[in-house]
N, C-alpha and C positions, 0 to 999 in steps of 0.2 A: 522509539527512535529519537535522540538528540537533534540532530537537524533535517528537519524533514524539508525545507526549504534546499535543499542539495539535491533533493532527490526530485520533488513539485515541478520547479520550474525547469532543468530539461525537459520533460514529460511536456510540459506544457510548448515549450519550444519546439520537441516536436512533432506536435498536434498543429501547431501552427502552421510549421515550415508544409506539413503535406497539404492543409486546405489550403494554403498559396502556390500548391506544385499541382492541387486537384485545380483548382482554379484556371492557373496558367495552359493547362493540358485544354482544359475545355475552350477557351478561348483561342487557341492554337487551332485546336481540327475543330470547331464551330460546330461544337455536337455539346447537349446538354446532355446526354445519356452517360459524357465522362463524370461529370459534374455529379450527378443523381449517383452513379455506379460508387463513385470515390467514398462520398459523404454516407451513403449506405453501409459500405464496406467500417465507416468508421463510427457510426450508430453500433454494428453487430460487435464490433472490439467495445464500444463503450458497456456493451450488456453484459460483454463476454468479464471485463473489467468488474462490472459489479456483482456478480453469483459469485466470482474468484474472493471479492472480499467479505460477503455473505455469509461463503464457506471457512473462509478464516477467524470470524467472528463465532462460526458454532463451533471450528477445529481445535482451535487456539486454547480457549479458557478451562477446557480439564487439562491440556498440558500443561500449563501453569501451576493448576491448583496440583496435578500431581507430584511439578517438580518441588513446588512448595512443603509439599509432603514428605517427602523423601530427603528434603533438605531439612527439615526440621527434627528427622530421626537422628541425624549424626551427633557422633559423640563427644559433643562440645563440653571444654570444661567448665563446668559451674563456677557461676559467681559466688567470690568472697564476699559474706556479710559482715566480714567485722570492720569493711571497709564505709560505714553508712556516716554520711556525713550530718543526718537527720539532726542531730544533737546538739 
């Protein structure tokens, strides 16, 4: 991914914006259980987030190496050597 910064910081914005909308909920109806319930809710997306990328890290790298594979069968035309500039 070229610019992974395109993608990081919404994510991170909003991660933000909901612990400032958990926050504001809990201080609104004067219950700590929103508070506890929210940031919970957002611990179980953070684990859920990391097995996801766990699983792309075992998924991922035989599909490469197959398309690698597969891409180095084609029937490319061989290089001229009488082009060697070695001399």
């Amino acid at each position: 991914m070229e610019h992974q910064d395109s993608v990081t910081w919404p994510f991170f914005g909003i991660i933000g914006a909901y612990s400032v909308f958990v926050v504001g909920c809990s201080i609104y109806f004067h219950d700590a259980h929103v508070l506890l319930w929210g940031f919970g809710m957002l611990l179980v997306a953070a684990v859920a987030w990391g097995v996801l990328a766990l699983l792309n890290v075992v998924m991922f790298p035989p599909v490469f190496r197959l398309l690698a594979r597969l891409a180095g069968k084609q029937d490319a035309p061989e290089s001229d050597d009488g082009h060697d500039h070695s001399a």
